[in-house]
N, C-alpha and C positions, 0 to 999 in steps of 0.2 A: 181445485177446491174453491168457491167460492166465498165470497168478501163477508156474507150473514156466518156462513159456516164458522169462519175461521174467526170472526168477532165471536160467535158463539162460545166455541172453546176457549177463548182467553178470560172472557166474564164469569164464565164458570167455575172457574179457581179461586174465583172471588166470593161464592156462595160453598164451597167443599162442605160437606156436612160432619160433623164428628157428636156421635153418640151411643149412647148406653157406658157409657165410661169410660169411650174410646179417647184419646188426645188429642191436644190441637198442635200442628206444628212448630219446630224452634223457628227461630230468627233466622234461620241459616239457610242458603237452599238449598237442597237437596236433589229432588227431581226433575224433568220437566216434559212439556206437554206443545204448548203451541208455538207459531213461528208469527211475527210481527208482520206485517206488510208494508209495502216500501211501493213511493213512487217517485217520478222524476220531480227535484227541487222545484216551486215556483216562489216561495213567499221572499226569499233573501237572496242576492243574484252572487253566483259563486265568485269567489278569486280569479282574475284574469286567467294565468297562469294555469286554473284547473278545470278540466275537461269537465260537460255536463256530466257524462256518464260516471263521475265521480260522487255524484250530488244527490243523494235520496230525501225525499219524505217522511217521517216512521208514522207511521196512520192513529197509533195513541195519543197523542198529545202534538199532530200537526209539526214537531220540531223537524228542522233542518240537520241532516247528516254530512258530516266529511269525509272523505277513504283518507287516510294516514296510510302510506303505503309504506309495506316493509321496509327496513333498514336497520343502521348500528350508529350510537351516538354517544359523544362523551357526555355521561349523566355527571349531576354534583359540579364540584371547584376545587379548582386548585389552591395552594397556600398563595402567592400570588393573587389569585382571584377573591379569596376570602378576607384578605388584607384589605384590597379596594371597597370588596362589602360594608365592612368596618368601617374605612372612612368615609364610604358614604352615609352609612347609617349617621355618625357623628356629626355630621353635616348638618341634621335635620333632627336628631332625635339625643336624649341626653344620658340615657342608657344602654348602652351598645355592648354587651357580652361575648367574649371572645368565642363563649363553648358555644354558645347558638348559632353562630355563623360556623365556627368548624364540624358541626353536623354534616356540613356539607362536603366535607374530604374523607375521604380522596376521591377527585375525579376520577372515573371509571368506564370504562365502554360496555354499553349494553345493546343487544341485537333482540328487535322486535319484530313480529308477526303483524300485518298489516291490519288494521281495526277502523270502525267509523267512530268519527268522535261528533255530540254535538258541536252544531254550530256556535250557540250561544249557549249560558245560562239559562236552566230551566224559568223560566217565567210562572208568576202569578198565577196568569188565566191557564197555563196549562198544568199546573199543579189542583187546580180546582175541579180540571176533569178528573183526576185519580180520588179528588176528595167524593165529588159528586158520584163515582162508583163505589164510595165504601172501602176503601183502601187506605187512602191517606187522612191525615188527621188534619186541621184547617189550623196551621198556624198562630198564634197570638202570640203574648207576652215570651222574651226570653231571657234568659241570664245578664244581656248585656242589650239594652235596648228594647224596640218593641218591631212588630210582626208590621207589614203595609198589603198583607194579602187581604183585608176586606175591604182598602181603598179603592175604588173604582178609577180614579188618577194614576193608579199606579197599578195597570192590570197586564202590564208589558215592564215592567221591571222585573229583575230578579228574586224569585221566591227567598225569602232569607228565615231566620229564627226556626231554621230545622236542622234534627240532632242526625249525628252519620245513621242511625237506622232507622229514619224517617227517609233520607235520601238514595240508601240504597234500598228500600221498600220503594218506591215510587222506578228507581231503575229497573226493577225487575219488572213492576207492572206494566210499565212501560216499552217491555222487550228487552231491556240491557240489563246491565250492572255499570257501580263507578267504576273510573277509570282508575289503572294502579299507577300507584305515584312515577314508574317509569314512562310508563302510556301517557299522563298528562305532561309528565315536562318532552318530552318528544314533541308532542303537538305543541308547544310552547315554543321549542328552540331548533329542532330539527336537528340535522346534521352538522350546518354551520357550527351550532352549539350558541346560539347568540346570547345577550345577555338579557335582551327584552325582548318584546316578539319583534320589532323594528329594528335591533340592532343594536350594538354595545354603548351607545351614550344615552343617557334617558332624555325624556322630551317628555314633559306633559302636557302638550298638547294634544298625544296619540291616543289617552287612556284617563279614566274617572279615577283621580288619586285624592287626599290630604293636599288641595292646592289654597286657594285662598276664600274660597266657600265654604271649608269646612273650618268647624268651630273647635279644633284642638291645639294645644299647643305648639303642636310640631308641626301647623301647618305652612306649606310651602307657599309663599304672595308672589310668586314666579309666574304661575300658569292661571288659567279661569278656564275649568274645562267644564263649566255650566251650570253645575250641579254640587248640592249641598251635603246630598247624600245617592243611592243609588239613582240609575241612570236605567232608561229602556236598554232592554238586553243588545237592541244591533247598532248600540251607537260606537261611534269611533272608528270605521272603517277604516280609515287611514293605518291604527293599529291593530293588525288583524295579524294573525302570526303565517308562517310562513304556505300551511296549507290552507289559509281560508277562515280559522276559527277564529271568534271575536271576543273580547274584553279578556283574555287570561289572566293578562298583567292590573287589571285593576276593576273597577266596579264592586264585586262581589268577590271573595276570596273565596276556596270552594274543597268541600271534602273529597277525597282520593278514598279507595278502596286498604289501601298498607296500613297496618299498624308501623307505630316510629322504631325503626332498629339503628345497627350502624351501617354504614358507607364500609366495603372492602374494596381492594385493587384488581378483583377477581372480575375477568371478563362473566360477564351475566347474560341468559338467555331470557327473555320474558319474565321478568322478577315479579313478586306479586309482597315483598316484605315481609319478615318473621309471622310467623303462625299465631301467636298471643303476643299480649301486650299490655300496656293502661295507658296510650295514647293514639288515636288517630292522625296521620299525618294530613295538616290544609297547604294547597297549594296555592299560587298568586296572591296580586294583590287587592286592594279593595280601597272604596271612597274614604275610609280611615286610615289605610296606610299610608305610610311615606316614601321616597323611590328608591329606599332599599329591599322593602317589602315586596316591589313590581317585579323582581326577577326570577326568571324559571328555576333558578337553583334553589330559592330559598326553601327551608323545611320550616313549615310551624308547625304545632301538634298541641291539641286539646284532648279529655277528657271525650268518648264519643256520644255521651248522654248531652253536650254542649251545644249551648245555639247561641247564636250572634245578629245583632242585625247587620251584619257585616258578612254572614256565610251563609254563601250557597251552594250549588254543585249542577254539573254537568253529567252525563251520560255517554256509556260507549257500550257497544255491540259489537261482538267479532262478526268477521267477513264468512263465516260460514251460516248466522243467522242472518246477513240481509244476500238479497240477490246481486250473481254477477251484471245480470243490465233487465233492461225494460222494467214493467210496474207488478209484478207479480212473481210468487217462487213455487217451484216444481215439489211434488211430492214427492221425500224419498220413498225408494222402491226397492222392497224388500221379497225375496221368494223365502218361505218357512219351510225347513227340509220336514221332510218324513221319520219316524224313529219309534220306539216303543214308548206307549202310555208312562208319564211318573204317579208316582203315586201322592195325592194332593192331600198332604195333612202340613202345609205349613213348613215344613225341612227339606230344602235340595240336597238330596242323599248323593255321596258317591254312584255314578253310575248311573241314572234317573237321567240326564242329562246331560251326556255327553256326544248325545248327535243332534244338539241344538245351536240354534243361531244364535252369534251373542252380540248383542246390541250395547254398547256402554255408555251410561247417560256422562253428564257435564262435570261430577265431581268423581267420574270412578266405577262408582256403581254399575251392577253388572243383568243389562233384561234379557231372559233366556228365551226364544221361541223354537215351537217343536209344534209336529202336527201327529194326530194319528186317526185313520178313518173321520168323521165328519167334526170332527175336536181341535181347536187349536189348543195348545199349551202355553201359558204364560208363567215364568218366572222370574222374582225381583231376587238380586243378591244385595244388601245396601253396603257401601266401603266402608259407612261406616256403623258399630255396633246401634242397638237402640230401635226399643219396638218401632215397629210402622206398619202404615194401612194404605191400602191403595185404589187406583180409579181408574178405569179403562172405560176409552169412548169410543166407541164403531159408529161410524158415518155412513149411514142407509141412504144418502141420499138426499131427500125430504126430511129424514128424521135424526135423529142422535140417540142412542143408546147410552146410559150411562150406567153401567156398573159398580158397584161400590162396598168395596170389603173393609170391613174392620171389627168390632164386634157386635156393630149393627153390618146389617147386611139387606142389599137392595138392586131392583132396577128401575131408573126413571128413564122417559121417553120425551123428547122436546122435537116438535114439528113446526116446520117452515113456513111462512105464510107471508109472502114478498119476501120483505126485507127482516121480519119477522118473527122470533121462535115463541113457540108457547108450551107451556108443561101439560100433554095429555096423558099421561101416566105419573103418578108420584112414585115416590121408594115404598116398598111395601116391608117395612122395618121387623124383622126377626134377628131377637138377642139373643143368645145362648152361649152359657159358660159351659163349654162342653167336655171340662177337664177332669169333671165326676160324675157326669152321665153319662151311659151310654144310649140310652131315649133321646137325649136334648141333641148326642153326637145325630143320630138318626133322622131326628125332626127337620135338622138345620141340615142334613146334605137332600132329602126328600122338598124344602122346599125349594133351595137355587136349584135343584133339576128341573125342576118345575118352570122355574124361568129360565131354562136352558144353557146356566153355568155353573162353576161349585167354585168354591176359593178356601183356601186358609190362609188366616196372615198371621201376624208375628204373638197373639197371645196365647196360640196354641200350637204354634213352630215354634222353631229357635226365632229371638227378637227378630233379628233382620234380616227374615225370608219371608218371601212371599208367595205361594201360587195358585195360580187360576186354571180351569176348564171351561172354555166358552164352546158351545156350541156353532159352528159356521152352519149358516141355511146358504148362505152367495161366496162366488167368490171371481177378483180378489175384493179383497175389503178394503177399508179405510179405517185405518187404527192410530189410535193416540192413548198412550200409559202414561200417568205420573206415581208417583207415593209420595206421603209426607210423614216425616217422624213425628214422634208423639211427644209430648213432655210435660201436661199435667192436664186434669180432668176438666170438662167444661160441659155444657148442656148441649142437646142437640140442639142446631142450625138450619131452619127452614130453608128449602132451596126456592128462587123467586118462583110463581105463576106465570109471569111474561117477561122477555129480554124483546129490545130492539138493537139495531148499531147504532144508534144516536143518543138513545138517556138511559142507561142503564143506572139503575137504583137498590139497594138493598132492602129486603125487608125490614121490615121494625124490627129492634131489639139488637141489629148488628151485630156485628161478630168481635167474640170474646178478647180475641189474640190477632194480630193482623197472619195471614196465611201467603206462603212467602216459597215464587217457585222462581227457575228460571226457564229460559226456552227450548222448544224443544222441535222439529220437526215431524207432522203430524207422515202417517208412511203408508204407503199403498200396500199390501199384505196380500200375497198370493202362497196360497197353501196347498204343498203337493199333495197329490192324491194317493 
């Protein structure tokens, strides 16, 4: 697939269209659709210790990746360890609460799946490419301090004064999601289990803390580590943690993926922290904190609607979104068996279904594919209840296809021109409640024949089914499916005129709800005959 292509489909999810009273999607994601690109590191020169071929590029926002390779680590502290917490807190600070630190017992072993973590802290200038596509919102004023994203002085410091779902909207567009609070203290303390990323005695020399530049009370006149308040995201080298990643312990403190729960003694596989909650847990420490704040154990936790000029956040990708080596990833390849026609009104019936391919996206979710004579079959099952609508993209080559079911219904066509797409075809928008006509039922499968598919989605199926009839003229094809759930009414969304890989821009009037997927691998589709 090439680099326009695959830039194409990611931008795209950024213009989804939803109308005639169809929804815009929750907060949450749901689906997914494209794969990130990855090349070898050049901007940041990796850790002695770690092979190049550990070190990617992610082509959105230019950031540096690390491989975190699997392993099992004692997460938390012990009563012992939380004792010393205490008295180091006391040291520096005049409030020091027992139950805050004991958050952190019991130490517990947890075995983790190998992940890429940023290198650094998301930066500034790279958080303004998410803004400049219409995704992200541009930071200012926040609960506790103010925003430095419109300074030009500080376009390589850490983005701060955004709320956890400002940060994880920017991971997904980005290719990833946050790290879960197991995943970041791992990249923090490793196996050793250290207490800083350097090591069990603190040094502020190694890290941007509360030293004598900063103007709070609890500030420590021990160290001068330069800076008043945040620092360029790749300073401090010297405290990098054990795989290569920098500032954990201090600079910016940074949101994790968990809601705050308790600590058990139960060995854990890849933990991701209770389901609900009313707090977000922050990890490390930040130019405000003191040196009990710098250590990988500590749990703080806000409100997730919170912003600080002290928080920011990093980014992680699992090892199945980036490539095992070189600058580019393979398309899965999928063959779509043979079976009998279902019947396309929206409900995957017993029996419809059961000589199909089953593909399962990121949260569960279940896409069926089946072929019969020159027809592929598409079906979405979603894990979870709650209408949805959905968008299939076949890659011609030259051009893109893009399909689009919900209670508007459509096909647009975007062709290649260099580096280039341009919209030669718009959506040709037909609405029809077709739950009391039997005309309107007629009108609306009369005209997607016409454009050579049919679909019903979830307002005339059970909510959270989906299914399509695409016509194949080639094969095999190039297919990419997402859906996105619905969850209140909003106007249609013009989809752009022109995309490039270099400025993509939103139309005027922007979108309602930010639209929120994760990734997905685009699949080479060979359909039996």
């Amino acid at each position: 697939m090439t680099r326009p292509m695959r830039a194409f489909a990611a931008i795209m999810l950024q213009f989804l269209i939803t109308s005639c009273g169809i929804t815009t999607p929750t907060a949450e994601p749901t689906a997914q659709i494209w794969t990130p690109i990855y090349s070898t590191a050049t901007s940041i020169p990796p850790k002695a210790a770690t092979s190049q071929s550990d070190n990617r590029t992610r082509s959105a926002d230019g950031m540096a990746l690390i491989l975190v390779p699997e392993g099992t680590f004692n997460m938390g502290s012990t009563l012992g360890e939380v004792e010393d917490a205490i008295a180091l807190c006391r040291e520096h600070y005049g409030i020091c609460n027992n139950w805050y630190y004991m958050r952190e017992f019991p130490r517990h072993a947890v075995t983790l799946d190998s992940f890429w973590i940023d290198q650094t802290e998301v930066s500034n200038d790279q958080y303004r490419k998410c803004v400049q596509a219409g995704i992200c919102s541009a930071p200012s004023m926040c609960k506790k301090g103010g925003s430095t994203f419109a300074d030009p002085e500080k376009s390589d410091h850490p983005v701060v004064c955004i709320s956890w779902d400002e940060a994880q909207n920017y991971c997904q567009w980005a290719g990833g999601r946050l790290p879960t609070e197991a995943e970041w203290e791992y990249a923090f303390r490793g196996e050793a289990g250290s207490i800083f990323t350097w090591g069990d005695e603190f040094n502020g020399s190694q890290l941007n803390y509360c030293d004598q530049n900063c103007n709070q009370s609890h500030a420590d006149d021990r160290f001068n580590d330069g800076h008043a308040m945040t620092a360029p995201v790749g300073s401090y080298p010297d405290g990098e943690s054990w795989v290569g990643a920098l500032n954990m312990g201090g600079n910016a403190s940074e949101w994790v993926f968990d809601w705050l729960g308790d600590y058990f003694s139960d060995v854990e596989s890849n933990p991701s922290g209770p389901s609900v909650g009313n707090e977000k847990i922050i990890k490390g420490g930040s130019w405000f904190g003191h040196p009990t704040y710098c250590r990988g154990a500590l749990r703080a936790s806000v409100d997730p609607e919170t912003s600080f000029d002290n928080l920011g956040f990093r980014c992680v990708v699992p090892p199945k979104q980036g490539p095992e080596s070189g600058t580019d990833t393979t398309l899965h390849e999928i063959v779509v068996p043979s079976g009998n026609p279902p019947i396309i009104n929206g409900t995957i019936a017993p029996g419809e279904w059961d000589d199909a391919l089953v593909e399962t996206f990121a949260d569960g979710s279940e896409l069926l594919l089946l072929s019969a004579g020159n027809y592929l079959y598409l079906g979405i099952r979603s894990n979870t209840p709650g209408m949805i609508a959905g968008n299939v993209f076949i890659n011609h080559g030259d051009e893109i296809s893009i399909m689009h079911s919900s209670a508007a219904l459509g096909t647009a066509v975007y062709q290649k021109n260099e580096k280039s797409w341009h919209q030669i075809q718009d959506f040709t928008w037909q609405c029809r409640d077709t739950s009391s006509s039997e005309f309107a039922q007629d009108e609306r499968d009369a005209f997607l024949q016409d454009e050579g598919w049919l679909a019903f989605n979830s307002r005339i199926g059970t909510p959270e089914e989906l299914e399509y009839q695409i016509e194949v003229t080639g094969n095999p094809i190039q297919l990419a499916v997402n859906f996105i759930r619905a969850s209140k009414p909003s106007e249609k969304i013009p989809w752009p005129a022109f995309l490039n890989d270099d400025s993509i821009k939103p139309t005027p009037g922007e979108l309602p709800d930010l639209l929120v997927f994760s990734p997905e691998l685009w699949a080479t589709v060979d359909v039996s005959r």
